[in-house]
Structures are given as C-alpha cells and as structure tokens.
C-alpha positions as CSV (number, residue, x, y, z in Angstrom):
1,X,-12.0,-32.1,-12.7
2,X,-9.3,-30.9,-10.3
3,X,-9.9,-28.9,-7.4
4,X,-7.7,-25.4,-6.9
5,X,-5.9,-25.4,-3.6
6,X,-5.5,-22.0,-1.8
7,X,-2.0,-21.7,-2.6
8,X,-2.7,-21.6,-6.5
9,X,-5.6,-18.6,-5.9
10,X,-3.0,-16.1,-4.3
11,X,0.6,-16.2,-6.0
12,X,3.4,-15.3,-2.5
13,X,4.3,-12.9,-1.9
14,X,1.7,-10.6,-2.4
15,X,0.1,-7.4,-0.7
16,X,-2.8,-8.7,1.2
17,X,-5.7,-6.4,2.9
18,X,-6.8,-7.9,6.8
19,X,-9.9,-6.2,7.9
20,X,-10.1,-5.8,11.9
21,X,-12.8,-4.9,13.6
22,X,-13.3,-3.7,17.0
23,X,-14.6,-1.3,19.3
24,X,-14.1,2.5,18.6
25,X,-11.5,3.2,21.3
26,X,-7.6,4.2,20.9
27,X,-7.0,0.4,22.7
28,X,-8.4,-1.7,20.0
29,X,-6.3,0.0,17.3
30,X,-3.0,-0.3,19.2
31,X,-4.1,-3.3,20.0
32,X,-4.8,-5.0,17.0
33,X,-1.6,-3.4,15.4
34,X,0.9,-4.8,18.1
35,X,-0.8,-8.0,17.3
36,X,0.1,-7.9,13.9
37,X,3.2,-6.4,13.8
38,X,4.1,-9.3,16.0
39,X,3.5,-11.8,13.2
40,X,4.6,-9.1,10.4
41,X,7.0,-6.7,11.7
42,X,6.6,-2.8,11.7
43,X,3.3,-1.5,9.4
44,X,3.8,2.0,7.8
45,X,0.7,4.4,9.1
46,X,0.3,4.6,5.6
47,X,-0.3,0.7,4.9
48,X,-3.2,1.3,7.5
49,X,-7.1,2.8,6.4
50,X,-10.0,3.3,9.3
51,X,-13.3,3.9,8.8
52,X,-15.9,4.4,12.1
53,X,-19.3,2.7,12.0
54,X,-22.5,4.9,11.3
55,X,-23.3,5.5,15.3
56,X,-19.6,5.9,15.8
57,X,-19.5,2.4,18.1
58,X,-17.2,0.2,16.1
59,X,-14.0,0.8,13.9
60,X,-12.9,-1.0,11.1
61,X,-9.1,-0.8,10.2
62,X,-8.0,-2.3,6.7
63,X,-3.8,-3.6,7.1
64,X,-2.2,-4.3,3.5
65,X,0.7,-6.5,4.3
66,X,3.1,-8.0,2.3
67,X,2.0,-11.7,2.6
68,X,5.0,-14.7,2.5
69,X,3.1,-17.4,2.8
70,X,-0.5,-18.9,3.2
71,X,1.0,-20.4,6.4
72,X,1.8,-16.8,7.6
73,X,-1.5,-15.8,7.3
74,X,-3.4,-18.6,8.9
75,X,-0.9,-17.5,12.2
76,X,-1.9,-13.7,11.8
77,X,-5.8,-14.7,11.5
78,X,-5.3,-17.1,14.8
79,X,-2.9,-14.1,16.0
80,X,-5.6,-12.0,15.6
81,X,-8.8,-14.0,16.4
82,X,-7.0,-14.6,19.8
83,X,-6.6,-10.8,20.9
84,X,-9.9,-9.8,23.2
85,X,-10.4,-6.5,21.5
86,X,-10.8,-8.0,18.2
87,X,-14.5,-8.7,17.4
88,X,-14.4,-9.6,13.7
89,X,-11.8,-11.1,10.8
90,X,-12.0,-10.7,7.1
C-alpha cells in the first residue's frame, strides 16, 4: 500500500487558515501580521478573524491565505515560529 505525500492531501493553490496565538496586546497582532505579510504580501482585514481567551489573556487570530505551495508554507510556519510574540502554530 502507498503512502500519501503532503502535496497530494492539499491540491495548490488553495485558501489555507494559519491560527496564531499570542498574548492579548495590539503588539502581537501587528506583530504576527507583518510576519506574514512578509512571506504572503498584504492580508485584507477581512481574510483576518480574532477571538480572546475566556480570562481575556491570550488572542487567537485565524489568517486564510491563498497558499502556492507546501514549500511556502513550511517558510511562513518557521516565519512565524521565529517571531517572539508568537506562542503557538496550527
């Protein structure tokens, strides 16, 4: 039985969701979008959701991008994963 590389689960180029998470502060969300529009060019405000946690600590900002590549978006996940206000990828 073959195996079923990542390029055959996700068919480019596609709209992709990246969840960022951070600290609930007007830094992390500039932040983490400057990081990513560095990889991805300009994001419309309205290609960007954010939800706060329950105590109102943490925010959580959803990015649909248009994805090229699987390539592309291993360098926005190191992109991201490198920035210090960034606390967690999915």
């Amino acid at each position: 039985m073959g195996t079923v590389s990542e390029e055959t689960i996700l068919k480019f180029p596609c709209q992709f969701p990246i969840k960022i998470m951070g600290r609930a502060n007007n830094k992390f969300r500039s932040s983490a979008i400057e990081t990513l529009e560095a990889c991805v060019g300009k994001i419309a405000e309205d290609d960007i959701t954010s939800s706060l946690s329950n105590k109102g600590k943490f925010t959580a900002l959803t990015v649909t991008i248009e994805a090229s590549s699987k390539r592309q978006l291993d360098d926005i996940y190191k992109a991201l994963s490198a920035n210090p206000d960034v606390l967690f990828l999915l």
